[in-house]
Structure formats: C-alpha cells, structure tokens
PyMOL Python script that loads the backbone (N, CA, C, O; Angstrom):
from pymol import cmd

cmd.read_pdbstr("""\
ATOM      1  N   UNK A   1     -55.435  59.904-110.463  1.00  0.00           N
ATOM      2  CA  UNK A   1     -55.352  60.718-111.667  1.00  0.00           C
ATOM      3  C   UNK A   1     -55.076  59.850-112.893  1.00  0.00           C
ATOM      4  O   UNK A   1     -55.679  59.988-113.957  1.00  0.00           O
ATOM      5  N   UNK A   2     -54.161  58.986-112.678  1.00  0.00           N
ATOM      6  CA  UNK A   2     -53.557  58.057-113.796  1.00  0.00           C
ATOM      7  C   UNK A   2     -54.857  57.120-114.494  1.00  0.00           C
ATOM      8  O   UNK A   2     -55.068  56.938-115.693  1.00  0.00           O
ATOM      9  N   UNK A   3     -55.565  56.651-113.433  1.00  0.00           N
ATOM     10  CA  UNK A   3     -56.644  55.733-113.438  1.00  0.00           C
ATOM     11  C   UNK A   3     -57.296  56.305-114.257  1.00  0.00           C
ATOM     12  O   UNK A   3     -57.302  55.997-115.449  1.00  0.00           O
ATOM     13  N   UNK A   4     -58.069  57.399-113.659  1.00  0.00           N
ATOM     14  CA  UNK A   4     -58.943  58.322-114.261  1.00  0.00           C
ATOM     15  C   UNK A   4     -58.837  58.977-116.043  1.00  0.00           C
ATOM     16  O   UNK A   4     -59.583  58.998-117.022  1.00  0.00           O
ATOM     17  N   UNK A   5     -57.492  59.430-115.712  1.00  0.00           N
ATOM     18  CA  UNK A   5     -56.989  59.550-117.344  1.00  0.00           C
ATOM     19  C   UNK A   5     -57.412  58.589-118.394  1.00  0.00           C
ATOM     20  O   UNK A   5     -58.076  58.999-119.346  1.00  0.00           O
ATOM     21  N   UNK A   6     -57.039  57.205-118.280  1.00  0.00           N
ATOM     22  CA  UNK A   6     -56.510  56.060-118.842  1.00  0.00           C
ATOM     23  C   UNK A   6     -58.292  55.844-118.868  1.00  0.00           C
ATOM     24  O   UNK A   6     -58.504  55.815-120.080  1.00  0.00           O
ATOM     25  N   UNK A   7     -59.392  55.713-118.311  1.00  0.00           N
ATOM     26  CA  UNK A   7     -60.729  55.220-118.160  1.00  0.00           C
ATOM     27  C   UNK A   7     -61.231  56.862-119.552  1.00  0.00           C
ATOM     28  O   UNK A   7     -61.653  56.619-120.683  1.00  0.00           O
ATOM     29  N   UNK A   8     -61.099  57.765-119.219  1.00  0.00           N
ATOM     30  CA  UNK A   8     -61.043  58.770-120.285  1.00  0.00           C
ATOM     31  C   UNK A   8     -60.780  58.210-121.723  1.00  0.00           C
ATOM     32  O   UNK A   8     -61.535  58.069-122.685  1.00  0.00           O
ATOM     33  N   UNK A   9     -59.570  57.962-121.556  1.00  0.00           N
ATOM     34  CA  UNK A   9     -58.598  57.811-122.835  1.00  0.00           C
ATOM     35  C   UNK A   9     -59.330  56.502-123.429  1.00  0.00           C
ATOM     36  O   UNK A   9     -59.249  56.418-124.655  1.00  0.00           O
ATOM     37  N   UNK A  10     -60.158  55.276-122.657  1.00  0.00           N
ATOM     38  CA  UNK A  10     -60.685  54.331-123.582  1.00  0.00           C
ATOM     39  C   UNK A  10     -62.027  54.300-123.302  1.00  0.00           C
ATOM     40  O   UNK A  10     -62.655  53.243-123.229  1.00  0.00           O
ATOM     41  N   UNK A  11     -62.640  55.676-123.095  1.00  0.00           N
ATOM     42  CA  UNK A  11     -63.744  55.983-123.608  1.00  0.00           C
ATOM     43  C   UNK A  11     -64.536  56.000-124.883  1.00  0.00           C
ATOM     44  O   UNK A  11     -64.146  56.807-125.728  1.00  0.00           O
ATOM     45  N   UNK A  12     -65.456  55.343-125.144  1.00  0.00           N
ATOM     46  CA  UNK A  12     -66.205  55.606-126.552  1.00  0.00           C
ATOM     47  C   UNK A  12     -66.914  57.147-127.056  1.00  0.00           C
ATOM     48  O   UNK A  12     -67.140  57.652-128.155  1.00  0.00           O
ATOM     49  N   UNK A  13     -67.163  57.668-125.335  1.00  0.00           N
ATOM     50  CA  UNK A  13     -68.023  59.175-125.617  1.00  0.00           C
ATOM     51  C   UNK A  13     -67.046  60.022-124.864  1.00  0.00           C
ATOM     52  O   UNK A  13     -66.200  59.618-124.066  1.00  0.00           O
ATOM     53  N   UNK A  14     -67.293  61.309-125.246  1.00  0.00           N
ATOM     54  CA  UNK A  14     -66.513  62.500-124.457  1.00  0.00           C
ATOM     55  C   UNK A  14     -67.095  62.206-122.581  1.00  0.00           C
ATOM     56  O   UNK A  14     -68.222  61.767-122.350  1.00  0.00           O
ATOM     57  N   UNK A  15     -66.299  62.475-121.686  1.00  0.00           N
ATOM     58  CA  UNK A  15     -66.446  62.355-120.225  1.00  0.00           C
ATOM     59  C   UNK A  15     -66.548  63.774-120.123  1.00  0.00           C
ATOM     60  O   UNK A  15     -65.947  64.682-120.698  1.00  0.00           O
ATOM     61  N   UNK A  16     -67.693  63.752-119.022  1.00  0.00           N
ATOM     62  CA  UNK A  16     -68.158  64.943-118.397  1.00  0.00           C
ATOM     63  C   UNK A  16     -67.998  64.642-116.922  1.00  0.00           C
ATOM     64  O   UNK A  16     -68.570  63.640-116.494  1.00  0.00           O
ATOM     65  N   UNK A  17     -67.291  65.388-116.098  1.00  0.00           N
ATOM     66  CA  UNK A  17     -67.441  64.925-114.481  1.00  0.00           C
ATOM     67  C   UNK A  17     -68.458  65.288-113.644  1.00  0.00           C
ATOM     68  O   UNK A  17     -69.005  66.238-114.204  1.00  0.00           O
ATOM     69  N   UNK A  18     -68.926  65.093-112.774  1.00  0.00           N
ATOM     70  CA  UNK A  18     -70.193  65.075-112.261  1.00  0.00           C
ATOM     71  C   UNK A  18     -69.846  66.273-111.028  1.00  0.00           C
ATOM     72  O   UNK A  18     -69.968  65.928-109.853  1.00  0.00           O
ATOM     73  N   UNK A  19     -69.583  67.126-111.230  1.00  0.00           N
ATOM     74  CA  UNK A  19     -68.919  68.216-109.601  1.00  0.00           C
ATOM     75  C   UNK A  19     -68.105  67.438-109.384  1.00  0.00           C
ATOM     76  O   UNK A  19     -67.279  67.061-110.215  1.00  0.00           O
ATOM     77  N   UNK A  20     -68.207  66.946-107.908  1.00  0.00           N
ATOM     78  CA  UNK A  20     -67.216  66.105-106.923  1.00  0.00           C
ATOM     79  C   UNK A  20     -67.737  66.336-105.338  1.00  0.00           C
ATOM     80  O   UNK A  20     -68.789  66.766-104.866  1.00  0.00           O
ATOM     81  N   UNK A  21     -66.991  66.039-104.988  1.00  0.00           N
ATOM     82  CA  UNK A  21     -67.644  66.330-103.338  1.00  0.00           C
ATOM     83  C   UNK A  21     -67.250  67.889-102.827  1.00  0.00           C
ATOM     84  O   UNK A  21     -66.302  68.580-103.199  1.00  0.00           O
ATOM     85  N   UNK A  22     -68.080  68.136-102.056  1.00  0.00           N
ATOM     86  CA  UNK A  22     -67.701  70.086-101.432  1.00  0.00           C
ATOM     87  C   UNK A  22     -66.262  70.212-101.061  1.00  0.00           C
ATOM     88  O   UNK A  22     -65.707  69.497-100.227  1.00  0.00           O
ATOM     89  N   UNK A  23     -65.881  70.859-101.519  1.00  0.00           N
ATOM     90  CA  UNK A  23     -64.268  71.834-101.187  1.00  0.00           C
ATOM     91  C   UNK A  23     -64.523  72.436 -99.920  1.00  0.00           C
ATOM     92  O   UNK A  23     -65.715  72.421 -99.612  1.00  0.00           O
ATOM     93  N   UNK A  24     -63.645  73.033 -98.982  1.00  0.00           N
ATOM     94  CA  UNK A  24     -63.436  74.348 -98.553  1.00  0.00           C
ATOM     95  C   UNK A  24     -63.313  75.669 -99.155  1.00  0.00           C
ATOM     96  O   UNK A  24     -63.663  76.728 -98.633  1.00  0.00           O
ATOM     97  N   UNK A  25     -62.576  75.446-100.750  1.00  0.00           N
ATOM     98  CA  UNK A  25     -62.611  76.712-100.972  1.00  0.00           C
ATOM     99  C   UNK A  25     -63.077  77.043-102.542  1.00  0.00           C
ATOM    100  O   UNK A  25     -63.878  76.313-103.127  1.00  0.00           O
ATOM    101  N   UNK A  26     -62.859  77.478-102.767  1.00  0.00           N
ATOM    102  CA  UNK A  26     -63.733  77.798-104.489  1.00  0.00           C
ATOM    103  C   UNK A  26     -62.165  77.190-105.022  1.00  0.00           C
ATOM    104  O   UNK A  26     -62.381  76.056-105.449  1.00  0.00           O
ATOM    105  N   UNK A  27     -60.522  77.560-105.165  1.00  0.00           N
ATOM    106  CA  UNK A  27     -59.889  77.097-105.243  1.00  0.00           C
ATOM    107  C   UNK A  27     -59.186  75.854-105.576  1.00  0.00           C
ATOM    108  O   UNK A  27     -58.249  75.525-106.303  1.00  0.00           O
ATOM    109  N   UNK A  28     -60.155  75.186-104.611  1.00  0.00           N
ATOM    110  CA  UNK A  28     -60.093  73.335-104.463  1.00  0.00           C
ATOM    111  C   UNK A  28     -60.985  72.897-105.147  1.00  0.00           C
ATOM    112  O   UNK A  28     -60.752  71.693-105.255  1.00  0.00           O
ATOM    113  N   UNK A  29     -62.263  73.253-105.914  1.00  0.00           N
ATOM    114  CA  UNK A  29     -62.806  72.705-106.635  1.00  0.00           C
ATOM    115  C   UNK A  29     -62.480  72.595-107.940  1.00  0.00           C
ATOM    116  O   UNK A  29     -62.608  71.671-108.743  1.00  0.00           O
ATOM    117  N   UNK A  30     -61.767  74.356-108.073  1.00  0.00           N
ATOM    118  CA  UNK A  30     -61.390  74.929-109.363  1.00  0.00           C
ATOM    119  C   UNK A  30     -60.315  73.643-109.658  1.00  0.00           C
ATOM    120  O   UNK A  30     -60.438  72.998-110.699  1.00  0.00           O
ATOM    121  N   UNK A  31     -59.476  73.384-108.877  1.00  0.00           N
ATOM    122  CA  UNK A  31     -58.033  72.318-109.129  1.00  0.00           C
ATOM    123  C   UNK A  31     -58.689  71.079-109.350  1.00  0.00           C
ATOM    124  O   UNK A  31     -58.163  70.268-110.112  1.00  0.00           O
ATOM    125  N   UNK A  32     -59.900  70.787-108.717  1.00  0.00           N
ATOM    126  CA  UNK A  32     -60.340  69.443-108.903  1.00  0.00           C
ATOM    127  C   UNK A  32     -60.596  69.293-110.518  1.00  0.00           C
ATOM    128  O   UNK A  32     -60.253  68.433-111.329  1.00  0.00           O
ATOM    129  N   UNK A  33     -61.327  70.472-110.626  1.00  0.00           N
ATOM    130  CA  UNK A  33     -61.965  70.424-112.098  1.00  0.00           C
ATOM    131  C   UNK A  33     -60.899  70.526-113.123  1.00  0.00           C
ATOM    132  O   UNK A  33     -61.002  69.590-113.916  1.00  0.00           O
ATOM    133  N   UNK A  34     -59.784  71.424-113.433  1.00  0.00           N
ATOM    134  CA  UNK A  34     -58.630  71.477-114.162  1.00  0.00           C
ATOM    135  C   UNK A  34     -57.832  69.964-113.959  1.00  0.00           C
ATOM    136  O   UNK A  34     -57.365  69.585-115.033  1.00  0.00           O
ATOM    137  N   UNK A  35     -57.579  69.043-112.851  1.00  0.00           N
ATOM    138  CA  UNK A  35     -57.446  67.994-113.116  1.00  0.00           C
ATOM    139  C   UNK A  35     -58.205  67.031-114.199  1.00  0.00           C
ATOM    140  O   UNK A  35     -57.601  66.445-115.098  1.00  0.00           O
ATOM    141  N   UNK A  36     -59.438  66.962-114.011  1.00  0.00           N
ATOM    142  CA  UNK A  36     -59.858  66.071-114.575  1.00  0.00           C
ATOM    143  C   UNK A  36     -60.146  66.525-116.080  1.00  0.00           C
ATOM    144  O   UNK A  36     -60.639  65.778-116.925  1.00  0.00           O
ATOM    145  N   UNK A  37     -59.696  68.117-116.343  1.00  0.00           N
ATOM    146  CA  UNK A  37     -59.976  68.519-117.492  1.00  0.00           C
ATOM    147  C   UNK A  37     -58.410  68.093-118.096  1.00  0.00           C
ATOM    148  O   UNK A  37     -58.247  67.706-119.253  1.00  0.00           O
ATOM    149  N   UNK A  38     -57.253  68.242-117.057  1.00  0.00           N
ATOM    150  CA  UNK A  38     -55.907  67.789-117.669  1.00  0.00           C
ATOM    151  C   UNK A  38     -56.075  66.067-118.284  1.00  0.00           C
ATOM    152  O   UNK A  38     -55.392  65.473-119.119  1.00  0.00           O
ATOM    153  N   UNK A  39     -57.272  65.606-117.479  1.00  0.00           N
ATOM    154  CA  UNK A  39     -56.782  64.212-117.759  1.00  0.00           C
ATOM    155  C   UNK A  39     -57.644  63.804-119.190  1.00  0.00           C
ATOM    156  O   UNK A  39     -57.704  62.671-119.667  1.00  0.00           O
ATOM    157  N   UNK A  40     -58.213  64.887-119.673  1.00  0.00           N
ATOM    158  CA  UNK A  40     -59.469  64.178-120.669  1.00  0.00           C
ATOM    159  C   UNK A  40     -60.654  64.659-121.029  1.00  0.00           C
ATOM    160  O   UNK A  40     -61.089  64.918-122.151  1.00  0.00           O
ATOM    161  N   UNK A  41     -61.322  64.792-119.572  1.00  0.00           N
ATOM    162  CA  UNK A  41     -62.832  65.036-119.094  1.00  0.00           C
ATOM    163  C   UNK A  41     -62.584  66.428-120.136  1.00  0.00           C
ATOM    164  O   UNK A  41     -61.600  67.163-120.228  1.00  0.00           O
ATOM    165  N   UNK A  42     -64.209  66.458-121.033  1.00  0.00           N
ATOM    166  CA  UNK A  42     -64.552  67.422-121.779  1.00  0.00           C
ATOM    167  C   UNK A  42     -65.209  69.056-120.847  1.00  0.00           C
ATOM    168  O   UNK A  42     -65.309  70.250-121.133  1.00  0.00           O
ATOM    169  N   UNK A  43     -65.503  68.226-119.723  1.00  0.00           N
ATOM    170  CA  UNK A  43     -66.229  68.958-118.945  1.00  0.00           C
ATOM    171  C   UNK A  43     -66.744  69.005-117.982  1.00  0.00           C
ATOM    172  O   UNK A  43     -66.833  67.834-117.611  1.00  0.00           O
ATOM    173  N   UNK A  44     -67.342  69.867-117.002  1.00  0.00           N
ATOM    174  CA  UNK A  44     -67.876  69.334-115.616  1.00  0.00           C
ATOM    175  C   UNK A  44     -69.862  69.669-115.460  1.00  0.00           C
ATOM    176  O   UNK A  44     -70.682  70.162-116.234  1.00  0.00           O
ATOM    177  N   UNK A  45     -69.931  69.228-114.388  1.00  0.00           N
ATOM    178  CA  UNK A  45     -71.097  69.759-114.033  1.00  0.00           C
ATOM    179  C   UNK A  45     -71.269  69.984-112.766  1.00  0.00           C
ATOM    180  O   UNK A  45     -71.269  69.200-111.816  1.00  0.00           O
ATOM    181  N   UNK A  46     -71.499  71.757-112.844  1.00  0.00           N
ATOM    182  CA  UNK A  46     -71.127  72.204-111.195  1.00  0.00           C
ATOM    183  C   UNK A  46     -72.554  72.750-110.954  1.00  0.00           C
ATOM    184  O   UNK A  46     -73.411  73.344-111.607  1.00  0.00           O
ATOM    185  N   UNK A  47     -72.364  72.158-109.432  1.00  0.00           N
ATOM    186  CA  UNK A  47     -73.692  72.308-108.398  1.00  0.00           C
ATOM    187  C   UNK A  47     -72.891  73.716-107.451  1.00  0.00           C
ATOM    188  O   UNK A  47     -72.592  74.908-107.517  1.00  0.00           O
ATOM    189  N   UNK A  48     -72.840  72.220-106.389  1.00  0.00           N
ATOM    190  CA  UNK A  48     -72.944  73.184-104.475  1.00  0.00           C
ATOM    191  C   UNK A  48     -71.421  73.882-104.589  1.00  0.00           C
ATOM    192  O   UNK A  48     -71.259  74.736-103.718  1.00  0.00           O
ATOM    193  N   UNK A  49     -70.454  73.724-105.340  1.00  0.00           N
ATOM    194  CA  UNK A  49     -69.259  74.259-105.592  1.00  0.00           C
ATOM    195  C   UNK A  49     -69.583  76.199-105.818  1.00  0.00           C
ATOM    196  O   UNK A  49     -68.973  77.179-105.390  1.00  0.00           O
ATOM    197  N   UNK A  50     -70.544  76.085-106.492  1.00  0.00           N
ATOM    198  CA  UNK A  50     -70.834  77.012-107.845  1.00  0.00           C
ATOM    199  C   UNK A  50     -71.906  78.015-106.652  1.00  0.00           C
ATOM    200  O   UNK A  50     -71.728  79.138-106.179  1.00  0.00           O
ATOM    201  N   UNK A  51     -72.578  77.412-106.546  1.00  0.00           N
ATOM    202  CA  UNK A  51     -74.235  77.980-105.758  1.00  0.00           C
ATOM    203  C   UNK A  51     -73.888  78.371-104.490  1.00  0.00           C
ATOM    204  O   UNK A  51     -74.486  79.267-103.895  1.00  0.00           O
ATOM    205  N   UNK A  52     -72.753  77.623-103.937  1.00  0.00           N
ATOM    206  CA  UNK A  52     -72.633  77.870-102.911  1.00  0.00           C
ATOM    207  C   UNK A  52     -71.307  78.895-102.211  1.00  0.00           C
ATOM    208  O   UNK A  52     -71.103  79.389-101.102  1.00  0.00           O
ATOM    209  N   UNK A  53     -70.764  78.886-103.201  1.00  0.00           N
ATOM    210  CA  UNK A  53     -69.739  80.334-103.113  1.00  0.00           C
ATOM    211  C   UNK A  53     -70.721  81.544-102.939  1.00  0.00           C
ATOM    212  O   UNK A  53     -71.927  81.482-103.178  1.00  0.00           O
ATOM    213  N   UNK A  54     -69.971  82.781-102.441  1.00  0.00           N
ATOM    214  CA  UNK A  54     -70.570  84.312-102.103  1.00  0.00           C
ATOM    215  C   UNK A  54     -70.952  84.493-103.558  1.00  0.00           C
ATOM    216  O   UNK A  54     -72.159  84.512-103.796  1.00  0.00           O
ATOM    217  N   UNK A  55     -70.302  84.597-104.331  1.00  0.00           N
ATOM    218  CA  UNK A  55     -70.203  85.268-105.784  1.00  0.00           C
ATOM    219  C   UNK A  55     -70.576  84.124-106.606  1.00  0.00           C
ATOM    220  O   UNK A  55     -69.570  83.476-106.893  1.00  0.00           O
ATOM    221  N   UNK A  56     -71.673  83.624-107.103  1.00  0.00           N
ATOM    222  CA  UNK A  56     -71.956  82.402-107.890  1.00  0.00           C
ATOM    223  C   UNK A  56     -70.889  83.265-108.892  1.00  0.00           C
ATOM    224  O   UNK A  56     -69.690  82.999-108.971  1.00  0.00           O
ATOM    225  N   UNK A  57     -71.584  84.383-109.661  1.00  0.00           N
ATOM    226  CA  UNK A  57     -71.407  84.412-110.888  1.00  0.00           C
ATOM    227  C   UNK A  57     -69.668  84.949-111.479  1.00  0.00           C
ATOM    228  O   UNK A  57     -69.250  85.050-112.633  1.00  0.00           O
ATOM    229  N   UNK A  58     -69.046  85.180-110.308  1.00  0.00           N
ATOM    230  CA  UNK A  58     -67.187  85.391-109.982  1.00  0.00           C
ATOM    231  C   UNK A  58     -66.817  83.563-110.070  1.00  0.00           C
ATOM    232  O   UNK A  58     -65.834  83.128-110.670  1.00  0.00           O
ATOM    233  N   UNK A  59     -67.898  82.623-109.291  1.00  0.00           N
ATOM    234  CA  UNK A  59     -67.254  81.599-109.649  1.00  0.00           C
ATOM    235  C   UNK A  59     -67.732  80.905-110.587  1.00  0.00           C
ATOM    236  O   UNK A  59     -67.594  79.688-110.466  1.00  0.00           O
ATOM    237  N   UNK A  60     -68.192  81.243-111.385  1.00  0.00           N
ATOM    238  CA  UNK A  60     -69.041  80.495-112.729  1.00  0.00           C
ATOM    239  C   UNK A  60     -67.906  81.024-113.440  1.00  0.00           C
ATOM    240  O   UNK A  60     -67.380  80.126-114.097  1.00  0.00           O
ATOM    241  N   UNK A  61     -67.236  82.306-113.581  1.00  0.00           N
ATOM    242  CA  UNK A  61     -66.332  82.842-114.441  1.00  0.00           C
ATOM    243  C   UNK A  61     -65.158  81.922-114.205  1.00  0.00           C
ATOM    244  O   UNK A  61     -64.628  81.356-115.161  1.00  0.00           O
ATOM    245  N   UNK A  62     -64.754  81.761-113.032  1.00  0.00           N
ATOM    246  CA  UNK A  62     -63.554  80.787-112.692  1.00  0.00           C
ATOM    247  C   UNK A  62     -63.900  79.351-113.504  1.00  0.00           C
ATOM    248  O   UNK A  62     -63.318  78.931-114.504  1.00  0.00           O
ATOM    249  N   UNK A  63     -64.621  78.946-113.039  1.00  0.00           N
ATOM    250  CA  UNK A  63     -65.177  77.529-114.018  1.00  0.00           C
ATOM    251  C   UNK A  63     -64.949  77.771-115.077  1.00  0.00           C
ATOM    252  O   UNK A  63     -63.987  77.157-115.540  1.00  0.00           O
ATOM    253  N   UNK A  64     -65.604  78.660-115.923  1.00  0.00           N
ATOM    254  CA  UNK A  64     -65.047  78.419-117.463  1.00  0.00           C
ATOM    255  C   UNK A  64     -64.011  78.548-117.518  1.00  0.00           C
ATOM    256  O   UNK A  64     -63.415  77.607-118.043  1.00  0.00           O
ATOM    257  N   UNK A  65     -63.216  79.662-117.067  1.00  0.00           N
ATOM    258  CA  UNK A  65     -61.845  79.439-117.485  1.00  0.00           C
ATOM    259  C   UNK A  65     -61.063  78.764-117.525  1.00  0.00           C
ATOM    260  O   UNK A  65     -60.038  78.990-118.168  1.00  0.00           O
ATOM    261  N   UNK A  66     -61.338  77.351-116.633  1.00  0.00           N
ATOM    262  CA  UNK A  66     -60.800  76.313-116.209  1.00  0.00           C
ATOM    263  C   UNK A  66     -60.868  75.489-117.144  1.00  0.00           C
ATOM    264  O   UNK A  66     -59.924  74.847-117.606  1.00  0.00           O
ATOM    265  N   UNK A  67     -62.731  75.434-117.706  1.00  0.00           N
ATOM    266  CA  UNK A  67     -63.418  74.247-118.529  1.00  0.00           C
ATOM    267  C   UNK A  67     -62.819  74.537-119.750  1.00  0.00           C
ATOM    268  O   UNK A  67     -61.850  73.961-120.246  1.00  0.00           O
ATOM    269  N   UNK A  68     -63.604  75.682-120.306  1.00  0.00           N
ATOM    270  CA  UNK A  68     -63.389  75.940-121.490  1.00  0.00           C
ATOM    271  C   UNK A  68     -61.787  76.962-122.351  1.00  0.00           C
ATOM    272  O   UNK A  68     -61.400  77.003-123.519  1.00  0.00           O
ATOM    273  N   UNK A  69     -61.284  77.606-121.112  1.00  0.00           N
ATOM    274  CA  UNK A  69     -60.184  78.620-122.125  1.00  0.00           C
ATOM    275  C   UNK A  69     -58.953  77.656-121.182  1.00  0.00           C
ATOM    276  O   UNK A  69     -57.922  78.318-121.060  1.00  0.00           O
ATOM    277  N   UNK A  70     -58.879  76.512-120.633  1.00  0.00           N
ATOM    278  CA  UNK A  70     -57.526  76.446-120.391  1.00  0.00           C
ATOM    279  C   UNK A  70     -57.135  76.824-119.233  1.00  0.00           C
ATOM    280  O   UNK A  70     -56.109  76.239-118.886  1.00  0.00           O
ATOM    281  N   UNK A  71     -57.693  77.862-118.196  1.00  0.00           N
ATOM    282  CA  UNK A  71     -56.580  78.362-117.675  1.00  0.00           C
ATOM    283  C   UNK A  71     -56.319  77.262-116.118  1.00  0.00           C
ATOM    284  O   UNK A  71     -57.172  76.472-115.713  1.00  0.00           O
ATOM    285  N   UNK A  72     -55.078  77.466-115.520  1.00  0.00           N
ATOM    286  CA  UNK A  72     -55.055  76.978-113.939  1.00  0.00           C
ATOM    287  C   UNK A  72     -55.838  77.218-113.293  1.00  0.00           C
ATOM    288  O   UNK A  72     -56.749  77.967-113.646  1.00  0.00           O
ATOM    289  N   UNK A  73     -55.781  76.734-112.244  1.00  0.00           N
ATOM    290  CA  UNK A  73     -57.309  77.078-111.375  1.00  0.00           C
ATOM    291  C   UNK A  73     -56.898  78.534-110.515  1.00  0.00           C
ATOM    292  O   UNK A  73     -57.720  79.441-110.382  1.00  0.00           O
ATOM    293  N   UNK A  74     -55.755  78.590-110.060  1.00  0.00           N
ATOM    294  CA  UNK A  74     -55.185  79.699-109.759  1.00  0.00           C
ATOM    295  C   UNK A  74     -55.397  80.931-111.045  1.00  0.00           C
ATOM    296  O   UNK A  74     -55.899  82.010-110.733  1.00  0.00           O
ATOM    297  N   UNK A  75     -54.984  80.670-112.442  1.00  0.00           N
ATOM    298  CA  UNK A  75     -55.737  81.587-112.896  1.00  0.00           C
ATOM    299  C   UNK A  75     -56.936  81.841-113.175  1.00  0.00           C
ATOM    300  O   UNK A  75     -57.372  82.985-113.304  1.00  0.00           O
ATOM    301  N   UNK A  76     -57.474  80.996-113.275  1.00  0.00           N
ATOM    302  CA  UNK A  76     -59.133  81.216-113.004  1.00  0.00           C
ATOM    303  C   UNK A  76     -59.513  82.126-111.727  1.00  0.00           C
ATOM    304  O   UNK A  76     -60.221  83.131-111.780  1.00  0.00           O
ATOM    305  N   UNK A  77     -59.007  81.674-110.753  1.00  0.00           N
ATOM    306  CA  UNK A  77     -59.793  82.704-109.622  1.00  0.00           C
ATOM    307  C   UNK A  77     -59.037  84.113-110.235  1.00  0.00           C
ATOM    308  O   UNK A  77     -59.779  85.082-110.075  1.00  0.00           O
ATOM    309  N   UNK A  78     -58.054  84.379-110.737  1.00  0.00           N
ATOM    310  CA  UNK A  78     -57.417  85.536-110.536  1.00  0.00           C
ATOM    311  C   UNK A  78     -57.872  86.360-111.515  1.00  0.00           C
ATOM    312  O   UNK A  78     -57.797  87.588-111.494  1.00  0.00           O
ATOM    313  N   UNK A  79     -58.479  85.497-112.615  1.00  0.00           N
ATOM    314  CA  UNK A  79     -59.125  86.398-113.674  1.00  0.00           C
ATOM    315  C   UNK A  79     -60.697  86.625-113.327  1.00  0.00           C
ATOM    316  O   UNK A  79     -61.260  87.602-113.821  1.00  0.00           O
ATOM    317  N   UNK A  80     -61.391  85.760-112.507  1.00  0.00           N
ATOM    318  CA  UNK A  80     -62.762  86.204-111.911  1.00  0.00           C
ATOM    319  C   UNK A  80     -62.323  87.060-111.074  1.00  0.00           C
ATOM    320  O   UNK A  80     -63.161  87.960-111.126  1.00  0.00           O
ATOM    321  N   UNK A  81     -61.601  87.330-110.392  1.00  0.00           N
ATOM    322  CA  UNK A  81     -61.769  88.294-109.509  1.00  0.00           C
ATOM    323  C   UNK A  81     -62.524  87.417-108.215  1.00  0.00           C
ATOM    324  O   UNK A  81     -63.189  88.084-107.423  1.00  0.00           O
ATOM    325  N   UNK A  82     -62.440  86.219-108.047  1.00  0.00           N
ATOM    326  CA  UNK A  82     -63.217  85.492-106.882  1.00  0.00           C
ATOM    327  C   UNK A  82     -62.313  85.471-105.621  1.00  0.00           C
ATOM    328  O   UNK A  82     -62.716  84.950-104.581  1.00  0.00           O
TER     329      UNK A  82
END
""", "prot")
cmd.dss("prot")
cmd.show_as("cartoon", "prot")
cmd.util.cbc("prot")
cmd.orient("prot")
C-alpha cells in the first residue's frame, strides 16, 4: 500500500488502476479498489470483477461509489443493494 501510494504521489499523470486479479467476492474487489483510490489512484478500470458478478449493473453502482462519491467498499455494496 505504502509503495503504491508513494509511486502515485511522484507521479507526473493522474493513476488509473488496471482491475486487479479476480476476487471471490464483489466485496474484495470493491476494498481492492477503495485502497488504491485511498492511496491516490484517480480511478479504476473494471473488467471480470464487474461482468462477472450476478448483477453487473448492482455492481457497477458499488464501483462508483467507491471511485467516484467516496464511499467504503462496505458502503458501496450496501448502497447498491449488491
């Protein structure tokens, strides 16, 4: 996390994260992504996380809330309803 931050922080361009590797749960991706949004990262780009949940579009809602309004990843699922 520290690493990651600090490679952020002496960035010349905004960092976008690339997904990450498959979770077990919509949950674990959501935390992956709110990490790297705690550390910097402007943003993500979600694949098999996203597509591959029951509810793409319950977890597309979780994602933003994560990306863009801030919230925990725990509140993210709780406000999608995922």
């Amino acid at each position: 996390f520290e690493s990651f931050r600090e490679t952020v922080r002496t960035c010349p361009v905004p960092v976008v994260i690339a997904g990450g590797p498959k979770t077990d749960t919509l949950l674990g991706a959501l935390q992956q992504t709110a990490d790297a949004i705690r550390a910097g990262a402007r943003g993500a780009v979600v694949g098999r996380n996203l597509w591959g949940h029951g509810d793409p579009e319950k977890a597309a809602i979780a994602f933003r809330g994560v990306i863009h309004d801030g919230l925990s990843a725990q509140d993210a699922l709780a406000k999608a309803g995922a």
